[in-house]
N, C-alpha and C positions, 0 to 999 in steps of 0.2 A: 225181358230181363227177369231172371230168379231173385226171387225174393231172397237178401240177407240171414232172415232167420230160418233157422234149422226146426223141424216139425218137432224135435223133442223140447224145445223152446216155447213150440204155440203149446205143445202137450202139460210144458210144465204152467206157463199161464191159465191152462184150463183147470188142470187141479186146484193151483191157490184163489183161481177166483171160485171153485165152484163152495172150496172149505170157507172163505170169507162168506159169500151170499147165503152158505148151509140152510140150503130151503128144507132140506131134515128137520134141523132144531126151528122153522122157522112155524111147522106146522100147526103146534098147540096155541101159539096165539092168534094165527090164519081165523084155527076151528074157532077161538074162545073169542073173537070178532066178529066172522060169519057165517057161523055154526048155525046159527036159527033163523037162518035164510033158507028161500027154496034154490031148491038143487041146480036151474038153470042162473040163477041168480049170482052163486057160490061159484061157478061155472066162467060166469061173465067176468065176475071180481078176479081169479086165477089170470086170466086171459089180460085183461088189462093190466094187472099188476105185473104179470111177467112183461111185458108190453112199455110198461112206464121203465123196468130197471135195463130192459136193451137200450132203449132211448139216451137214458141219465149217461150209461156207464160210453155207447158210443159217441157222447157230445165229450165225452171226457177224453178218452184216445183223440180225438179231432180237434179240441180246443183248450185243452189240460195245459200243455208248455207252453200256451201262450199269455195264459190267467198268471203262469208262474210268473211269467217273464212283465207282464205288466206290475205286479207288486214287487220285482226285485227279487225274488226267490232264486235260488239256485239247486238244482234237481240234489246235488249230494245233501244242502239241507233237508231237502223235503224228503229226499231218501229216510232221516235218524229221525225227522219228525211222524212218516208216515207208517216208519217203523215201531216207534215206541208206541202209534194209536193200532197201532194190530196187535200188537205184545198186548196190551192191555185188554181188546179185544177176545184175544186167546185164554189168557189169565181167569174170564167169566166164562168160558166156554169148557176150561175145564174143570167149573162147578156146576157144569150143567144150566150157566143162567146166559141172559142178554145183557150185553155188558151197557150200561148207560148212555155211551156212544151211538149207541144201536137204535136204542128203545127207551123212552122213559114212563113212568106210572103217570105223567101227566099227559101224554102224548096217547096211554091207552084209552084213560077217561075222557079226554076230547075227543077221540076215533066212536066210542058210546054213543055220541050224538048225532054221529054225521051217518049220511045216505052212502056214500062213494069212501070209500078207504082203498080203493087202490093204489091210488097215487101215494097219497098221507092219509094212514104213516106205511103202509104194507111196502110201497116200492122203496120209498126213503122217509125215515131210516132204517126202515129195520133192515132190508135187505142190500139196495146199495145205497148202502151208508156212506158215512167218509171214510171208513176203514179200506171198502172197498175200491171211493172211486181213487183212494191213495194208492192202491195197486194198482190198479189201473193206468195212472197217470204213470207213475215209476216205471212201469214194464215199458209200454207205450213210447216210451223217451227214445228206446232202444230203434223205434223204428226208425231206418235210414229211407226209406223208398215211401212211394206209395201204395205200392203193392203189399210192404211190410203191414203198413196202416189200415186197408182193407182186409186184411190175415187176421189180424185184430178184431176187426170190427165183426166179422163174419162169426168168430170164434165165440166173441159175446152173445151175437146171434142164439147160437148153438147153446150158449148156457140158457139164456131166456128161454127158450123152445123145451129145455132142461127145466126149468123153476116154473114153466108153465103144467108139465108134467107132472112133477109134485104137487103144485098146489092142488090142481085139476083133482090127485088121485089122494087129501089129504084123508079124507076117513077109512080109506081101506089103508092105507099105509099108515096111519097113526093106530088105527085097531090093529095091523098084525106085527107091528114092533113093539109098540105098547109105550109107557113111559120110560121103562129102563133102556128100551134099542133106540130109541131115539137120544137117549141121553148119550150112551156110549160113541151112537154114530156123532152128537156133538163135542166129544172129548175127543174123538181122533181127530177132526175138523181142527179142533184144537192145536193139538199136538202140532200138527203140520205146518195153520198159522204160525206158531210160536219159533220155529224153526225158520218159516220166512222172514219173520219179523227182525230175527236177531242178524239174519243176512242182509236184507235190509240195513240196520244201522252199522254193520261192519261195513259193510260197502261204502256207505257213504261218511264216516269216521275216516278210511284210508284213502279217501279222495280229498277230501278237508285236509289231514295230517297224514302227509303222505311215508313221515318220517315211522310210521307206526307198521307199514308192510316190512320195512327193512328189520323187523325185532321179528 
């Protein structure tokens, strides 16, 4: 049996999860945590951290609408709620910063201490936050099949395998973009969020008030 979704579908979930995770903008704090590690070390930390947000983000396609469904949640709610936390997400991203969501100054200074920062904070939050695993769950809803659901899962895969590559290669690709190309590549990242986000709560605003299509 063919899978429901259409590959410009998994193609468009790969763009907005890879601008949400933007392991671009996610590099400078990577370096300025495990910058003054040795090489295999910084190497290790990449690898597991991309490792820890496959993990997060496929317990989320696999167990998301049921977390919903135990607290009474209703996916068109969660749609304007996990819309307005990417919006707001986007909004830092197109100041070039981490939006609080994400990352916080007390989350960095605790990270100072610790031996292991793959997991926390590098996999969550900074990368799959709740911004993200809120896409995640939203898209994911959409699966009918199980095949759908493995399409998904595999796809994450394929970002991880992606954010293990950046980390992996962050000092040559932070030295040859420099502070301004990685800021830009985080302001289009942006841009893109902010356009999901806003679909995001249109979608689920016209499921809610269904009276708001017919204007």
């Amino acid at each position: 049996m063919l899978s429901n979704l259409h590959l410009t579908e998994q193609i468009k979930f790969l763009v907005g999860l890879f601008a949400i995770l933007n392991p671009l903008g996610a590099i400078p704090i990577f370096l300025s945590m495990a910058g003054d590690r040795r090489p295999a070390e910084m190497h290790r930390t990449a690898l597991k951290t991309a490792s820890a947000v496959a993990v997060i983000l496929i317990l989320s396609v696999w167990v998301g609408d049921s977390v919903l469904g135990f607290f009474g949640i209703g996916i068109p709610a969660f749609r304007i709620a996990g819309g307005l936390l990417v919006l707001l997400i986007a909004i830092a991203m197109f100041h070039a910063k981490t939006s609080p969501a994400r990352h916080t100054d007390a989350e960095e200074a605790e990270a100072e201490s610790k031996n292991d920062i793959s997991v926390v904070p590098l996999a969550i939050p900074l990368l799959a936050g709740p911004g993200a695993i809120s896409l995640v769950i939203v898209d994911a809803h959409q699966a009918a099949s199980l095949i759908d659901k493995v399409l998904f899962s595999l796809s994450i895969g394929i970002m991880g395998l992606l954010v293990w590559g950046v980390l992996r290669l962050a000092e040559p690709i932070g030295a040859r973009l420099g502070t301004a190309g990685l800021n830009i590549a985080t302001r289009v990242m942006g841009l893109i969020l902010a356009a999901m986000a806003v679909q995001f709560i249109v979608d689920g605003l016209i499921i809610l008030l269904p009276g708001l299509a017919a204007k």
